[in-house]
KEVO-211393 format. One record per residue: residue number from 1; x, y, z of N, C-alpha, C in turn; chain; residue in one letter. Coordinates in pm, whole numbers. Example, Ala and Ser with C-alpha at 12.3 -4.5 7.8 and 13.67 -1.06 7.14 Angstrom:
2
<1,<1319,-569,780>,<1230,-450,780>,<1320,-330,780>,'A','A'>
<2,<1285,-225,708>,<1367,-106,714>,<1290,3,787>,'A','S'>
REM end
This chain:
175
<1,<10498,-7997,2835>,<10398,-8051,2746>,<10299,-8138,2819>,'A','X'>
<2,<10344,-8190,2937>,<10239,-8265,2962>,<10180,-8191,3060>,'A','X'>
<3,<10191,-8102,3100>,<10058,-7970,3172>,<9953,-7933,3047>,'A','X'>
<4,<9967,-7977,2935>,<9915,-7894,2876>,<9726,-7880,2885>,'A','X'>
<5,<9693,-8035,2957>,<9533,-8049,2952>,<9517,-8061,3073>,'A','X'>
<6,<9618,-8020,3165>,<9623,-8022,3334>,<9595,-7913,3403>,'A','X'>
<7,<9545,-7849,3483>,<9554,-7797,3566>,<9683,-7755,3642>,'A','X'>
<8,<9752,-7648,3658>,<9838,-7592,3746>,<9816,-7601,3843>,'A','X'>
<9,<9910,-7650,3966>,<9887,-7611,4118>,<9924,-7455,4178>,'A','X'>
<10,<9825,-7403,4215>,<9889,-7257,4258>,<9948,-7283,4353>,'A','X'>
<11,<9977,-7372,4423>,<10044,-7333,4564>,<9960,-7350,4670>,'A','X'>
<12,<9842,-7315,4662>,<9729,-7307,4772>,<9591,-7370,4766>,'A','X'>
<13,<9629,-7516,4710>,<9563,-7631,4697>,<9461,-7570,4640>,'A','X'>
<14,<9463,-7483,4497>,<9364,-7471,4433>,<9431,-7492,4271>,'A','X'>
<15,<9359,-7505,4191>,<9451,-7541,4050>,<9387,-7395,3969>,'A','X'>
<16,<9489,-7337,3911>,<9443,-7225,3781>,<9337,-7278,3749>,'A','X'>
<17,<9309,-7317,3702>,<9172,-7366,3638>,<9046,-7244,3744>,'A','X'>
<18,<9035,-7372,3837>,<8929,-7299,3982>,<8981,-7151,4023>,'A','X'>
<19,<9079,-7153,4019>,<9126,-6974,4049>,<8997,-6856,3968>,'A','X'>
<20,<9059,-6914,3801>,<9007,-6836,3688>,<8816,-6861,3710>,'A','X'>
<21,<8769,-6952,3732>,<8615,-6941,3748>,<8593,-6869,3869>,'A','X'>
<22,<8643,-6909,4006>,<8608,-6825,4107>,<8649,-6664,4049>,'A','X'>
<23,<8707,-6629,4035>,<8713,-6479,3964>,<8652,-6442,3851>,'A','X'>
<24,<8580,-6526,3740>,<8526,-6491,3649>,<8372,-6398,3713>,'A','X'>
<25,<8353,-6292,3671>,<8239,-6234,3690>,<8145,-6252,3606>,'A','X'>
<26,<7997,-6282,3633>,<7913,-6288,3541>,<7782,-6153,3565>,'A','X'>
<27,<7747,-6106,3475>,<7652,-5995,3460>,<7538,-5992,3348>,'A','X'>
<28,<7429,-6039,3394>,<7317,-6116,3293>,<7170,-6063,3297>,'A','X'>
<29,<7138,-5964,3200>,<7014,-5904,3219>,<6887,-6044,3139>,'A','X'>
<30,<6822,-6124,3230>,<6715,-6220,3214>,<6576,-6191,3139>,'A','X'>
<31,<6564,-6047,3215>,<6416,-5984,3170>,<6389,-5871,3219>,'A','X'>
<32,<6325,-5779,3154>,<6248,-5693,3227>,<6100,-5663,3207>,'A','X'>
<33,<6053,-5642,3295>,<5886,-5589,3273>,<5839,-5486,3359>,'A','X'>
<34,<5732,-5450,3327>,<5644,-5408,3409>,<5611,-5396,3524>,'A','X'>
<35,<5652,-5446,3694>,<5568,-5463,3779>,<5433,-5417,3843>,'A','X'>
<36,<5434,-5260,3772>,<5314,-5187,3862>,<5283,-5042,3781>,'A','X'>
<37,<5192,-5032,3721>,<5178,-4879,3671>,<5035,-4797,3743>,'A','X'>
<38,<5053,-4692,3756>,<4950,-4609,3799>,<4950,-4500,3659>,'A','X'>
<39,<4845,-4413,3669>,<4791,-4313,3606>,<4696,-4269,3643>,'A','X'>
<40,<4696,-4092,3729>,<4580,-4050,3774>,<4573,-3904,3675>,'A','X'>
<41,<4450,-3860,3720>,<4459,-3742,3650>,<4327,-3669,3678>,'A','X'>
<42,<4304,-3613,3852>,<4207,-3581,3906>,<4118,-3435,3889>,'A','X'>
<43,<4206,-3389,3777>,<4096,-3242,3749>,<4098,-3273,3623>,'A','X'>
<44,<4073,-3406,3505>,<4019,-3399,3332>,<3901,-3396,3403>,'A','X'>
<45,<3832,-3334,3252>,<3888,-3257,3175>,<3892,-3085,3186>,'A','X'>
<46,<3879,-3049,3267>,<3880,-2898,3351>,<4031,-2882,3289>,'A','X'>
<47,<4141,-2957,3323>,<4309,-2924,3312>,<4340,-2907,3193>,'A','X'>
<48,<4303,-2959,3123>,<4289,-2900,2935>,<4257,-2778,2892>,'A','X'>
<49,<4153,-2726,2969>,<4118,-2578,2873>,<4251,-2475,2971>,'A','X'>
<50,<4345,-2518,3088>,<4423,-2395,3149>,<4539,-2394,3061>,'A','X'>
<51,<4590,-2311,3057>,<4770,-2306,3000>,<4857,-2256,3079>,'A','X'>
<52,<4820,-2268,3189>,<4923,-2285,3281>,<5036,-2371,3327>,'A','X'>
<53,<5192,-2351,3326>,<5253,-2422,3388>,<5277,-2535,3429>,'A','X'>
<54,<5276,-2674,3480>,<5292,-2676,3618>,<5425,-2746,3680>,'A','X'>
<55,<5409,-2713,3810>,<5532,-2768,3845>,<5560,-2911,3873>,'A','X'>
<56,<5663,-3029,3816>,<5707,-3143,3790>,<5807,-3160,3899>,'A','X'>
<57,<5771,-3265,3970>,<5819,-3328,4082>,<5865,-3489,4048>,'A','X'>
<58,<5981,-3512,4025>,<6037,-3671,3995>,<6086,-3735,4077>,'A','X'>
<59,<6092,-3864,4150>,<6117,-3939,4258>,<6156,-4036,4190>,'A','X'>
<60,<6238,-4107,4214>,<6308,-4230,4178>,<6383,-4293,4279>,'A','X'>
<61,<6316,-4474,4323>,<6332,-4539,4427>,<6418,-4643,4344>,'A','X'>
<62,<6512,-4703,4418>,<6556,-4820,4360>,<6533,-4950,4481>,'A','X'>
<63,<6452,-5057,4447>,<6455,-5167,4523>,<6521,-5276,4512>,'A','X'>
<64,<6579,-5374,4565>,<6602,-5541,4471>,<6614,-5633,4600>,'A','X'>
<65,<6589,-5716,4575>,<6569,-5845,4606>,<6662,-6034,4537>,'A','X'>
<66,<6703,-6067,4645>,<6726,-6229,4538>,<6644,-6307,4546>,'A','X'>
<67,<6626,-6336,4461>,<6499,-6456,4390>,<6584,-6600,4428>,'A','X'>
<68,<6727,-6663,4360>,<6779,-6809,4423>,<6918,-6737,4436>,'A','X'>
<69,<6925,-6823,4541>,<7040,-6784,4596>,<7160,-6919,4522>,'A','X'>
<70,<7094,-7006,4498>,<7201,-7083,4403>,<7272,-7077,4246>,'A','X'>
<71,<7160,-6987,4213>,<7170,-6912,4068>,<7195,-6756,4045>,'A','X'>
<72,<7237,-6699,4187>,<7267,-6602,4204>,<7172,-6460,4099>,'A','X'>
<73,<7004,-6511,4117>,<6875,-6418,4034>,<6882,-6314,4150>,'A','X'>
<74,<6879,-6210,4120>,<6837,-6097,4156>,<6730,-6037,4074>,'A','X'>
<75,<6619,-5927,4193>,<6536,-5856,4094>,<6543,-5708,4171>,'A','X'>
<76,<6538,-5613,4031>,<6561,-5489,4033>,<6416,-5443,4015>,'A','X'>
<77,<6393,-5352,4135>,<6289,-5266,4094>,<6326,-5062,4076>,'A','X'>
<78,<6298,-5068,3946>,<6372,-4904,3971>,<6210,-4849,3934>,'A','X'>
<79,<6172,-4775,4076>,<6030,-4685,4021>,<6058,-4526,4059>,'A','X'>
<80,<5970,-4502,3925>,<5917,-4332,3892>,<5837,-4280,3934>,'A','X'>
<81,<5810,-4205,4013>,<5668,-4143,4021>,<5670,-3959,3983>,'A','X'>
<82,<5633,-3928,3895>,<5608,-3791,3831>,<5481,-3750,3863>,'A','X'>
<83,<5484,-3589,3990>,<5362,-3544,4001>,<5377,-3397,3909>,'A','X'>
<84,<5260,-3341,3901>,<5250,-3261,3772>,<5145,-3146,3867>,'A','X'>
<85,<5204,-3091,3940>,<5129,-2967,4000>,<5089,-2856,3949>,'A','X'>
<86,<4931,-2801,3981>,<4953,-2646,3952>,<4852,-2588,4070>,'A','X'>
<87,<4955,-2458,4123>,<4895,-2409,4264>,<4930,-2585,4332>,'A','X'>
<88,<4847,-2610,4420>,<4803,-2684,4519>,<4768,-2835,4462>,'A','X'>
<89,<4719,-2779,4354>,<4592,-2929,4278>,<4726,-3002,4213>,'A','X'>
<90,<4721,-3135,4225>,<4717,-3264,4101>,<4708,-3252,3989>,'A','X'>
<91,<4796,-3217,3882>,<4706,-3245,3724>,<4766,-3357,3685>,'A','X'>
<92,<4819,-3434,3751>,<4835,-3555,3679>,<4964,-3622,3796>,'A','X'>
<93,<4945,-3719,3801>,<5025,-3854,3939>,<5040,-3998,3798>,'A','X'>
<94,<5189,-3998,3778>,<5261,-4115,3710>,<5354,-4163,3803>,'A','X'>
<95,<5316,-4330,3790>,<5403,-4384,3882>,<5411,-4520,3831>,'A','X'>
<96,<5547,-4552,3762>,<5595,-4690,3712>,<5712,-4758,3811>,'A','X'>
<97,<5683,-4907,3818>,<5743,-4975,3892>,<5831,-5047,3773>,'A','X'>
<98,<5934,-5040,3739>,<5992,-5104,3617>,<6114,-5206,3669>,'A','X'>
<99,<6080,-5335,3654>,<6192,-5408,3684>,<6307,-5472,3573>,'A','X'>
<100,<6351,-5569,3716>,<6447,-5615,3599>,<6475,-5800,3674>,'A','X'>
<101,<6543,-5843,3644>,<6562,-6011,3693>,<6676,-5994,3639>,'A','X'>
<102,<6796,-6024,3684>,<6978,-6005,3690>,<7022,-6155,3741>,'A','X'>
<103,<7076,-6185,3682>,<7187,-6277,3724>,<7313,-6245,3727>,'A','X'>
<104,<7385,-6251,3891>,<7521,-6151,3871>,<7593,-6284,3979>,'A','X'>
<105,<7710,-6292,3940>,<7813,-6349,3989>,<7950,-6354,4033>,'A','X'>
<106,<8033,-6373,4095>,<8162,-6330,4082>,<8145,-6251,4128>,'A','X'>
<107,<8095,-6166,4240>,<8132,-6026,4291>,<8116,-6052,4443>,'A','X'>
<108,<8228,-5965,4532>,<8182,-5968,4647>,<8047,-5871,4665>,'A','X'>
<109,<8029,-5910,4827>,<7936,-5818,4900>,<7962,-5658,4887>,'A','X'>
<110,<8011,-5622,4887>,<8032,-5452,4855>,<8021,-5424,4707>,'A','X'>
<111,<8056,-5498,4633>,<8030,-5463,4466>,<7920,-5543,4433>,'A','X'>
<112,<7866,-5582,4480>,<7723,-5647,4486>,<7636,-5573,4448>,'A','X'>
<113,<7628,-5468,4589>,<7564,-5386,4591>,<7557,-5256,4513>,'A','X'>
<114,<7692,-5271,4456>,<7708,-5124,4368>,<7630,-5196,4252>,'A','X'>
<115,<7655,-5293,4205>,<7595,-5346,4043>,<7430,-5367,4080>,'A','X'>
<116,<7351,-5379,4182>,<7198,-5386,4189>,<7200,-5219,4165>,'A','X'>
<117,<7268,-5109,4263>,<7234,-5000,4274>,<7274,-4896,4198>,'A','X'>
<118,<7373,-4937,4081>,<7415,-4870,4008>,<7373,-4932,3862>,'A','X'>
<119,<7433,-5032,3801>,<7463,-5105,3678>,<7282,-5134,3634>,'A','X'>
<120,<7223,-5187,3710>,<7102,-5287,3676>,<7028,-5166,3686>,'A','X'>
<121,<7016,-5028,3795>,<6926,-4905,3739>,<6948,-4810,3627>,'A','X'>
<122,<7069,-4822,3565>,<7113,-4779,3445>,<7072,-4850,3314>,'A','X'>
<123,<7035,-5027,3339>,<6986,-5086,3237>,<6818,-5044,3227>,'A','X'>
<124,<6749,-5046,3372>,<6672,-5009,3386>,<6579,-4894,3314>,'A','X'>
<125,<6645,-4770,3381>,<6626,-4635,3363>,<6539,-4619,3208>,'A','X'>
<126,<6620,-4667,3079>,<6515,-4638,2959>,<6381,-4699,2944>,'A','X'>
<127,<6375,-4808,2988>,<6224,-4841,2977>,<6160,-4756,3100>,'A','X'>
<128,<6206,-4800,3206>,<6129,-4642,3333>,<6112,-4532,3237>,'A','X'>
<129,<6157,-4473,3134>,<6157,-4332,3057>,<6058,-4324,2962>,'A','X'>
<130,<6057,-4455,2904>,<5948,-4494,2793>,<5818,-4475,2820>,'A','X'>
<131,<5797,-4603,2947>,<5689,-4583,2979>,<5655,-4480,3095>,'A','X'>
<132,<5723,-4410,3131>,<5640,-4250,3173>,<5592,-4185,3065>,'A','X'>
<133,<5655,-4170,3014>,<5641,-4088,2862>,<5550,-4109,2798>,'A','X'>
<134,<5529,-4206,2773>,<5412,-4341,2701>,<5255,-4272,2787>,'A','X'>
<135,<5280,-4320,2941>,<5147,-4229,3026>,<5111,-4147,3009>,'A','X'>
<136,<5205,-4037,3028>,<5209,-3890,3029>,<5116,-3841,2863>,'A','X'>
<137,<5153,-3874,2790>,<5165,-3873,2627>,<4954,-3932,2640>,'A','X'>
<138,<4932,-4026,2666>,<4818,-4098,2658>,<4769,-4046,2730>,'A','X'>
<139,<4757,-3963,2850>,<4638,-3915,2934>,<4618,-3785,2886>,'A','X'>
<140,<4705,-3725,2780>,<4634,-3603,2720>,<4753,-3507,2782>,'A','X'>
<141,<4866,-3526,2798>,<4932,-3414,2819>,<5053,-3397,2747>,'A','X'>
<142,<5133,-3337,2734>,<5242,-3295,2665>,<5332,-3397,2709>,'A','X'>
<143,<5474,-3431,2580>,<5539,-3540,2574>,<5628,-3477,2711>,'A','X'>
<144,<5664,-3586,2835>,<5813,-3566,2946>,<5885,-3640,2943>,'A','X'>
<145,<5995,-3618,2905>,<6119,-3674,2919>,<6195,-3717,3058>,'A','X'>
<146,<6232,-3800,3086>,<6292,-3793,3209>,<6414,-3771,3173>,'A','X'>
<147,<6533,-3663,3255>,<6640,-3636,3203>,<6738,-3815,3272>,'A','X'>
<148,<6896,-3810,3229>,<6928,-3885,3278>,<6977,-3866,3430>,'A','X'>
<149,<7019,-4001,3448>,<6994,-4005,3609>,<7153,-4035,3676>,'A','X'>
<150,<7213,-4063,3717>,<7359,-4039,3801>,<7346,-4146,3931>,'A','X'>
<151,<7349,-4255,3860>,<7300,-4378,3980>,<7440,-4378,4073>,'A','X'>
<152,<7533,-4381,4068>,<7670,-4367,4147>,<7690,-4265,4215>,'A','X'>
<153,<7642,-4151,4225>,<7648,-4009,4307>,<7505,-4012,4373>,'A','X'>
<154,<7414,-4103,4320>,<7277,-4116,4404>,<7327,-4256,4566>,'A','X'>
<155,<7402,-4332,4449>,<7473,-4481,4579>,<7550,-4391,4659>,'A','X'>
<156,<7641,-4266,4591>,<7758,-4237,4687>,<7671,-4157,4862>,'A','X'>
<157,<7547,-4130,4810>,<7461,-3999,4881>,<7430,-4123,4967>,'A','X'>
<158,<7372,-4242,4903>,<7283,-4315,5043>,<7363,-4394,5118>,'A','X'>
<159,<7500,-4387,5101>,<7629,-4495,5177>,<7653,-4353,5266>,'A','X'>
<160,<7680,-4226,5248>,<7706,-4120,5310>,<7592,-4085,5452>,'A','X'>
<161,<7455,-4125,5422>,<7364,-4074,5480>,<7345,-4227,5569>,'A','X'>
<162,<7400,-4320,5483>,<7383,-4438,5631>,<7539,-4467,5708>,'A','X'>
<163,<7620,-4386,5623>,<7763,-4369,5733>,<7658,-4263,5890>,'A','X'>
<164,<7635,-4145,5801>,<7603,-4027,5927>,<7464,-4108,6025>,'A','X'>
<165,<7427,-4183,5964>,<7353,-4255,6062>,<7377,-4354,6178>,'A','X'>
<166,<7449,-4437,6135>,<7507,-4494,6151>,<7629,-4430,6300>,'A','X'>
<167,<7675,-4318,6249>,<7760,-4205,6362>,<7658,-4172,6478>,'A','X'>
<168,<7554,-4105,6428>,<7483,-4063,6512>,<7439,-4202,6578>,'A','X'>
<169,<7383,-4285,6581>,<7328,-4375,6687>,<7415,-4404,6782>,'A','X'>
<170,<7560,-4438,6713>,<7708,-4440,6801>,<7712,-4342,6924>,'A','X'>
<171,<7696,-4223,6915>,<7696,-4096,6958>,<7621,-4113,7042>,'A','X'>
<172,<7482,-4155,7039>,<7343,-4149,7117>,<7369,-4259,7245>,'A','X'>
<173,<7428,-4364,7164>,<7471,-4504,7272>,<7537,-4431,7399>,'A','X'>
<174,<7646,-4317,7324>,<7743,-4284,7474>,<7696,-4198,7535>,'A','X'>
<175,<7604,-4166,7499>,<7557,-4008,7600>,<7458,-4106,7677>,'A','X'>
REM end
C-alpha cells in the first residue's frame, strides 16, 4: 500500500514510471498544406478539339526534414507530378508538393524512418489526390484519380537499392 503513489525501482536505477514514458510512442499529425503547385498546359486550346488518348506518367517523391529537434517536428513533403502525353507533345504537366508537419516520438532511428516514409505519406497521399484532381479537373481536362500507393514496398525498394549500393562501392574499394 504504500507503493501505491510511488514509483517502482526496476532494478536499473530507473523507476516504472520513466520506463513507461521512455517507451510511450507519440504520433501527431500538426498540419498539412500546400507547399508548391504547378499547372502547365502548353498546347490549350489546340488539345481540346483532339480525342486522342494520352499517355499518363505519375512520379511520386517523398521528402522530410526536422524542424526542432527538442519537440521532435518533422516535415513531410510527399510530391506528385502527372505528365499527360500525346505522341511527343505535353498536354498537360501537374505537379503538387503536399506536406505535412508530424510530431513523432518514442521511436528509434530505424522506425523513424519507416513512420516519415511510410505512415506520414499515407496520411499524406489523399490531399496529394485531391489536389491533382482539383488541377487536372480546372485546366479543362477529364477527372484523374491517382490510384493508391504501397508506401512500404516503395521503403522496402529504396533500403534494397541503397543496400546494392552500398555493396557495390564496397566492391569498387577492393578492386
Amino acid at each position: 500500500m504504500a507503493d501505491k503513489g510511488k514509483d517502482k525501482d526496476m532494478g536499473n536505477g530507473k523507476s516504472e514510471g520513466a520506463v513507461e514514458s521512455e517507451q510511450q510512442a507519440a504520433f501527431n499529425l500538426q498540419k498539412t498544406y500546400i507547399k508548391d503547385v504547378s499547372f502547365e498546359s502548353p498546347l490549350s486550346p489546340n488539345v481540346f478539339t483532339q480525342q486522342a488518348s494520352p499517355q499518363i506518367d505519375i512520379q511520386v517523391n517523398i521528402d522530410h526534414a526536422q524542424l526542432d529537434d527538442d519537440n521532435a517536428i518533422y516535415e513531410v513533403v510527399l510530391t506528385g507530378t502527372v505528365t499527360a502525353k500525346l505522341d511527343d507533345k505535353a498536354m498537360f504537366l501537374a505537379e503538387v508538393h503536399q506536406a505535412g508537419v508530424f510530431q513523432i516520438r518514442g521511436v528509434g532511428d530505424s522506425e523513424l524512418n519507416m513512420v516519415l516514409e511510410i505512415a506520414c505519406p499515407n496520411i499524406l497521399l489523399p490531399f496529394l489526390r485531391e489536389a491533382i484532381a482539383d488541377l487536372v479537373t480546372k485546366g479543362g481536362f477529364p477527372q484523374l484519380l491517382l490510384n493508391p500507393i504501397n508506401f512500404e514496398v516503395l521503403y522496402q525498394q529504396k533500403q534494397e537499392a541503397q543496400s546494392e549500393g552500398a555493396q557495390s562501392e564496397e566492391k569498387a574499394k577492393q578492386a
